[in-house]
C-alpha positions in Angstrom: 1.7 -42.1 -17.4 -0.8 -42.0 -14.2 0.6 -40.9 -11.2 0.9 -43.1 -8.1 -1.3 -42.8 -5.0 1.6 -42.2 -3.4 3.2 -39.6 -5.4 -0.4 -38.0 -5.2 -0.4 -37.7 -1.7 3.0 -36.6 -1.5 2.0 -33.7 -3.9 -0.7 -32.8 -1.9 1.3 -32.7 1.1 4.3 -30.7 0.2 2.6 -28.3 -2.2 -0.8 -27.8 -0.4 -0.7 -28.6 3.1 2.2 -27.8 4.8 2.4 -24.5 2.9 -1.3 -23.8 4.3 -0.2 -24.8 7.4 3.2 -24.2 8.8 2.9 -21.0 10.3 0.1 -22.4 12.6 2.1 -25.1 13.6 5.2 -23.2 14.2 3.8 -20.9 16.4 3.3 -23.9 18.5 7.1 -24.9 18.7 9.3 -23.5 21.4 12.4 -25.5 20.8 13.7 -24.0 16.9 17.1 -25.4 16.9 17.3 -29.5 16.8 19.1 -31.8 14.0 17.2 -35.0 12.9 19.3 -37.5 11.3 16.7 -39.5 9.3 17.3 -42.7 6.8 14.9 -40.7 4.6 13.3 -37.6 3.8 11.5 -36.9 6.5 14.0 -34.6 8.8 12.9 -32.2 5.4 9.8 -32.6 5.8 9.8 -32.0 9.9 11.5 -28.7 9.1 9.2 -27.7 6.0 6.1 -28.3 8.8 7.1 -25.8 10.8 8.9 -23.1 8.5 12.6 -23.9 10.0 16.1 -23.8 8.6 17.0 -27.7 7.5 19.7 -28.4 10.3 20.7 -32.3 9.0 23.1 -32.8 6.7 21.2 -36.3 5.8 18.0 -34.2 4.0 16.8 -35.1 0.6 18.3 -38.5 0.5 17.7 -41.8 1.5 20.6 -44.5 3.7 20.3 -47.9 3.6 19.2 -50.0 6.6 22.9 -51.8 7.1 24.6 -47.7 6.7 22.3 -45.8 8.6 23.1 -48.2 12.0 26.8 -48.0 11.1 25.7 -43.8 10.9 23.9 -43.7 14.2 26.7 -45.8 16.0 29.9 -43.7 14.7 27.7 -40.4 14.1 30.7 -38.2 15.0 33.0 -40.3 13.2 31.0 -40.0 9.7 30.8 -36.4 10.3 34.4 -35.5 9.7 34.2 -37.5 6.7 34.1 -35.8 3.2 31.4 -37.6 0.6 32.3 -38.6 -2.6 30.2 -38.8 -5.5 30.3 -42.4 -6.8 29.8 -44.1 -10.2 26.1 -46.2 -10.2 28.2 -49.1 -11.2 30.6 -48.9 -7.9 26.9 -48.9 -5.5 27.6 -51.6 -2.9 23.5 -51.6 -2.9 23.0 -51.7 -6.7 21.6 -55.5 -6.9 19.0 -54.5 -4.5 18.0 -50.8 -6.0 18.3 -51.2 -9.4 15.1 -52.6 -10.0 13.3 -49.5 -8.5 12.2 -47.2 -11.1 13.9 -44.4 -9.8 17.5 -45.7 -9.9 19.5 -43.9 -12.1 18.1 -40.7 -11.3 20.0 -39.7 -8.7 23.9 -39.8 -8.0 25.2 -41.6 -5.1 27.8 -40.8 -2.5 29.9 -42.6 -0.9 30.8 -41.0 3.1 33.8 -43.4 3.9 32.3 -46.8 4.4 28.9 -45.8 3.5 26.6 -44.5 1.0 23.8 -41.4 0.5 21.4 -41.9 -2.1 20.7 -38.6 -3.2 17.5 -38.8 -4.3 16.9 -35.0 -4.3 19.7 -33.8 -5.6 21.1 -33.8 -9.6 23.8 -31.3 -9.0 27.0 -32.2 -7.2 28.1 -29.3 -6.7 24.6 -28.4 -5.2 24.8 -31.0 -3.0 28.5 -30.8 -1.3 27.7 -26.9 -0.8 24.3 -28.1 1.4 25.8 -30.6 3.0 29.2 -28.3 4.6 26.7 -26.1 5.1 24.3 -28.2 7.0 27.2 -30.5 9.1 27.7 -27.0 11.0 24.3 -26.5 11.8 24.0 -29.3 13.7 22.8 -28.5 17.2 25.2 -31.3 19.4 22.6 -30.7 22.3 19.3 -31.7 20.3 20.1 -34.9 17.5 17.8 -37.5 17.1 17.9 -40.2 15.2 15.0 -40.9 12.8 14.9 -45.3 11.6 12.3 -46.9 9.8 11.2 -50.1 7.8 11.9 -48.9 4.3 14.4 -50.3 2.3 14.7 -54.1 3.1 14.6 -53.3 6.7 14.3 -56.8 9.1 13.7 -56.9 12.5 17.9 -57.5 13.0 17.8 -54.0 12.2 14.7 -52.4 13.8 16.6 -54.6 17.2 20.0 -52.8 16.5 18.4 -49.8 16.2 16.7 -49.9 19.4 19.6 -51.2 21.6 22.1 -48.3 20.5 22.6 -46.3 23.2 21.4 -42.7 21.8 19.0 -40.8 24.2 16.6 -39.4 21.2 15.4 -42.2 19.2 12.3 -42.9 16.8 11.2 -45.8 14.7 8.4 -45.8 12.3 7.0 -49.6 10.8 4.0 -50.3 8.9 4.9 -54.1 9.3 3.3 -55.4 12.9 5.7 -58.3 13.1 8.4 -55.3 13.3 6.6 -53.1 16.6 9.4 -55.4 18.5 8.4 -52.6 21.4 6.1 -50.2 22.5 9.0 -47.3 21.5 8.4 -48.2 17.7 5.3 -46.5 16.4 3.4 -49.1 14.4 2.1 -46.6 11.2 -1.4 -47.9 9.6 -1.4 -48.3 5.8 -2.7 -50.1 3.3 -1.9 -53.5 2.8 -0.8 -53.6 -0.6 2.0 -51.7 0.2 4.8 -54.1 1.2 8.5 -53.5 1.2 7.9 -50.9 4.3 6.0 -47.4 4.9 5.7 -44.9 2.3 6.9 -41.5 2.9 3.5 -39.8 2.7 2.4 -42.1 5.9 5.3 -41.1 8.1 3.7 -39.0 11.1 4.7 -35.5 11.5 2.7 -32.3 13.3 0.4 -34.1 15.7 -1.4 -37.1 15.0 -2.6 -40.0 17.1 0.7 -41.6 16.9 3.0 -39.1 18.1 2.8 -35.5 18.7 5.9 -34.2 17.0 5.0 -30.6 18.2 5.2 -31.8 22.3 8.4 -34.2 21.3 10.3 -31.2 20.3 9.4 -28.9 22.7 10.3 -31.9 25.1 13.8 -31.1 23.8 14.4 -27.8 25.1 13.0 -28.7 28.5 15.4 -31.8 29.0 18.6 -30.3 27.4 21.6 -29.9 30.1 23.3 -26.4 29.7 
């Protein structure tokens, strides 16, 4: 089977790019200790471009749009929770995944009311040990909260997003009818691609929508100690 353009550029990124390129880019970053709570891989990735320890217990998975508000809102809350790996059957969010090719491939967790699709893990024991271990790294000082409009995302969402009252915020859409502000980036990509940006297009580095490099040094210099 042919691979994707997607899956392509996603190769080409994690195995060529950021590799080549991390060091550079680090070298660049004063502020080393943040946590990024993402709905989707891309806290990994952040850390991956600049050679850093993953500090977010949310990496290599993805949240739906409906858990990941109730997850920003009640952040500490869902923190002192324990996840629990779930049957496929028992997925709240079944009748909307199950189509995808990729479901099945991946367990699912269940963090009280919510779930965590883990789509990069296939060991539970793997995953539990990561996530204990990354739920203490989180630095309380620097979180921010990553949203985008993957997953059946609506505008409801993109406006709850925006209205909760969290100082470090950011909101990637390829869908112009969701830029409801000028605080959510509007991502270019092609138009054939239409249930929400692909993971490959999500800005990280510096590009001409946002230079993660300045955002995060941006952190250090506005952090009360």
């Amino acid at each position: 089977m042919s691979l994707s353009a997607e899956t392509i550029r996603l190769k080409v990124r994690n195995k060529i790019f950021i590799p080549l390129t991390f060091r550079s880019r680090g070298k660049k970053l004063r502020c080393k200790s943040f946590t990024i709570i993402s709905n989707n891989c891309w806290a990994g990735t952040v850390y991956e471009s600049y050679g850093l320890k993953k500090q977010s217990p949310t990496v290599g998975m993805f949240i739906m749009p409906d858990d990941y508000i109730k997850l920003a809102r009640n952040f500490e809350h869902y923190m002192k929770q324990t996840p629990k790996i779930i049957p496929l059957e028992m997925s709240k969010w079944k009748s909307e995944l199950e189509h995808k090719d990729n479901w099945g491939t991946y367990p699912v967790a269940r963090l009280d009311d919510i779930e965590l699709h883990l789509l990069h893990y296939h060991d539970e024991e793997m995953f539990m040990e990561k996530w204990k271990r990354r739920v203490e790294r989180i630095d309380k000082k620097r979180i921010i909260f990553k949203f985008n409009d993957q997953n059946g995302c609506r505008e409801k969402h993109i406006k709850e997003f925006m209205s909760l009252p969290i100082k470090n915020k950011l909101c990637f859409v390829s869908k112009k009818e969701l830029k409801i502000s000028d605080d959510v980036l509007l991502i270019k990509q092609p138009e054939r691609y239409k249930d929400g940006i692909k993971a490959s297009r999500e800005p990280f580095g510096r590009t001409k929508y946002i230079d993660m490099t300045s955002y995060l040094n941006s952190l250090e210099e506005n952090t009360d100690e």
